[in-house]
C-alpha positions as CSV (number, residue, x, y, z in Angstrom):
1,X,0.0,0.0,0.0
2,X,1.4,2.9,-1.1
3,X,1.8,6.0,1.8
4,X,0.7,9.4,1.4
5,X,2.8,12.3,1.0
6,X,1.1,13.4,5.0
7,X,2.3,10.0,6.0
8,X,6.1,10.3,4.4
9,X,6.4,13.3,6.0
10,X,5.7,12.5,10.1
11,X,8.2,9.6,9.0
12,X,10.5,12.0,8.2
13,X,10.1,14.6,11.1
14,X,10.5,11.1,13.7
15,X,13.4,10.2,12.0
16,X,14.7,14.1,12.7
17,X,13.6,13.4,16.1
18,X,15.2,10.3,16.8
19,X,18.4,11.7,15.3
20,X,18.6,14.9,17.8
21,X,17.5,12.1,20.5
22,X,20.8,10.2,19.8
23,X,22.8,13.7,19.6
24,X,21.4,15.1,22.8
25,X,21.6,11.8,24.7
26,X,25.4,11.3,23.1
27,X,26.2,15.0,24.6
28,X,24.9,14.9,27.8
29,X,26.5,11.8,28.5
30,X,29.8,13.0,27.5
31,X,29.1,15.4,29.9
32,X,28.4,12.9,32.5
33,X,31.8,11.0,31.4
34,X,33.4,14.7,31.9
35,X,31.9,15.1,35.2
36,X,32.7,12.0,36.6
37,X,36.7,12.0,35.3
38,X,37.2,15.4,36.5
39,X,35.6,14.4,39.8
40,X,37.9,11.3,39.8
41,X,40.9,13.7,39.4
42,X,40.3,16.1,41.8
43,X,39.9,13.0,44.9
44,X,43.1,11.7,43.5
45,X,44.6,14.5,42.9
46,X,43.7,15.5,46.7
47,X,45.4,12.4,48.1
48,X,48.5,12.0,45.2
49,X,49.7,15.8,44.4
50,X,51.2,18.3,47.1
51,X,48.0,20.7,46.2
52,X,44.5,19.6,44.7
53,X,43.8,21.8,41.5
54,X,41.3,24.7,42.3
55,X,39.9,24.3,38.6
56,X,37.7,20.7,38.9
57,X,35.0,21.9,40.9
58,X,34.1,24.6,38.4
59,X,34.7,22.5,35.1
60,X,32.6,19.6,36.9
61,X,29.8,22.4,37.5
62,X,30.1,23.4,34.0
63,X,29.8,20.0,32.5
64,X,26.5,19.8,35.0
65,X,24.8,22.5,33.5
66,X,25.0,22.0,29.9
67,X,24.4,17.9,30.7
68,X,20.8,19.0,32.4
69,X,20.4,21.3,28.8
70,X,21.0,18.2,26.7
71,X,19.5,16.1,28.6
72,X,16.0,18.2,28.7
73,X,16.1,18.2,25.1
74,X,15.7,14.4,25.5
75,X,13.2,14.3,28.0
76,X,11.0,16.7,26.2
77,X,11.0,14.3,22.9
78,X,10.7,11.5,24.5
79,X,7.6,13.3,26.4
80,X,8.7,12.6,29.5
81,X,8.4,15.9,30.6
82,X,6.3,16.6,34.0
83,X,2.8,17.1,32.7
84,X,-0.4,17.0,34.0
85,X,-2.4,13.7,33.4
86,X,-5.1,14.2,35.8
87,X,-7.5,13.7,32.4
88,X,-5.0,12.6,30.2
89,X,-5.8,9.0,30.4
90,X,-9.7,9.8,30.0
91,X,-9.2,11.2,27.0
92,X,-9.4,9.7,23.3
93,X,-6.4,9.0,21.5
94,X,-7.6,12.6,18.9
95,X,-8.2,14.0,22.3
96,X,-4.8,13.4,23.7
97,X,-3.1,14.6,20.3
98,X,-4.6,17.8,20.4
99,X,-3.8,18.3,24.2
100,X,-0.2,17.3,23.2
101,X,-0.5,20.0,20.5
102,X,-2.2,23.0,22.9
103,X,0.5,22.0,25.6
104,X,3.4,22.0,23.0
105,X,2.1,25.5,21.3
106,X,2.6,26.6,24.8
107,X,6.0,25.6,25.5
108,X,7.1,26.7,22.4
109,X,5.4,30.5,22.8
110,X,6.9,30.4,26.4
111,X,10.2,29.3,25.0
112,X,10.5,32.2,22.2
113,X,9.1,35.0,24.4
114,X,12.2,33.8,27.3
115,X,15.3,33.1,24.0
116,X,15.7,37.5,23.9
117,X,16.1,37.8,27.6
118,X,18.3,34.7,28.1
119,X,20.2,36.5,25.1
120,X,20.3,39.5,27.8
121,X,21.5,37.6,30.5
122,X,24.5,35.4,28.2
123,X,25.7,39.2,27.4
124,X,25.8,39.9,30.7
125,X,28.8,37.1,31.5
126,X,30.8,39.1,28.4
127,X,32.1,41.4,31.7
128,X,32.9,38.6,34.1
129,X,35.3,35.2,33.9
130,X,35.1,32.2,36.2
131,X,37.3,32.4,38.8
132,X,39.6,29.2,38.2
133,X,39.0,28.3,34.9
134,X,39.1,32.3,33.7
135,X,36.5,31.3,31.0
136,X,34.3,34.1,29.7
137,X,31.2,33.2,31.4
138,X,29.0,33.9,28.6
139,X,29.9,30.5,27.2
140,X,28.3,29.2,30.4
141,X,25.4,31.5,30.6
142,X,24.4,30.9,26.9
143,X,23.5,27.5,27.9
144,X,20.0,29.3,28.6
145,X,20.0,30.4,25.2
146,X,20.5,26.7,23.9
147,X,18.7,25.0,26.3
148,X,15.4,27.5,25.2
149,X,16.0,27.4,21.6
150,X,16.4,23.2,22.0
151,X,12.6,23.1,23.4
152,X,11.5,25.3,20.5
153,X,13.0,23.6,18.0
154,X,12.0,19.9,19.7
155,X,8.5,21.5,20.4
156,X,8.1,22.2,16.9
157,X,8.6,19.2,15.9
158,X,6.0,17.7,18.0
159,X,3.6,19.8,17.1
160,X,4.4,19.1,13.4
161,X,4.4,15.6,14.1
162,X,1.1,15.1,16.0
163,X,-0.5,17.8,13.6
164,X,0.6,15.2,10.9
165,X,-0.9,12.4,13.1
166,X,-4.1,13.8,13.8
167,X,-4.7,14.5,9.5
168,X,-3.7,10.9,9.3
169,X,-6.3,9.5,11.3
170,X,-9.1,12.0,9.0
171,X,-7.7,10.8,5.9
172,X,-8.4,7.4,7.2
């Protein structure tokens, strides 16, 4: 049976999705990798050099951060996200799609209005460096910038995805 052109399309934006999926989850584990090595070298380093380095605790608070952005990006795909399923199990399968959809229009709304004033705030680390590292601390305070713009991009998705879904099942 040949698939419609609706159809070959929400294959397409799951395959995007599963591809970000694996690039998020590959990042934010590297992260965790990063965390738990530097961590690692700062108790031996503790115990095996004449003075522990100062810089760990900040690079291991670093990798934190931008693990939890990549990581959310993840959790928001996968729908894992906290959401309210008081009703959510009451309703249809239509029904839940287009409550998917309203809550996704939302996140992505709140996500666009926030991306100017987290761009406000990552200009705001262009005056100060970290303390150990001396790493402009815009790099670390853009991490709101990504982690905003990764929900409105994965958001977007969704909501062309399930708007796909939901013109599959009238079609049908």
């Amino acid at each position: 049976m040949k698939k419609s052109k609706t159809e070959n399309l929400k294959i397409i934006i799951e395959a995007i999705l599963k591809y970000l999926q694996v690039i998020f989850n590959s990042a934010a584990v590297i992260c965790l990798v990063g965390i738990i090595g530097v961590v690692l070298f700062q108790v031996i380093a503790r115990y095996a050099l004449p003075k522990a380095p100062v810089w760990t605790e900040e690079l291991s608070r670093f990798l934190f951060i931008f693990s939890i952005v990549f990581a959310s990006a993840t959790v928001i795909i996968k729908g894992r996200h906290v959401n309210l399923e008081l009703f959510h199990h009451r309703l249809s399968k239509k029904g839940s799609l287009i409550c998917n959809l309203i809550f996704n229009f939302l996140l992505t709304s709140f996500s666009i209005i926030i991306i100017p004033f987290a761009w406000k705030y990552t200009q705001v680390g262009n005056r100060q460096t970290s303390p150990a590292m001396g790493v402009n601390m815009s790099l670390i305070f853009s991490s709101t910038v990504i982690f905003f713009g990764l929900v409105a991009i994965c958001t977007v998705l969704l909501i062309l995805r399930d708007s796909l879904s939901l013109m599959i099942k009238e079609e049908a």
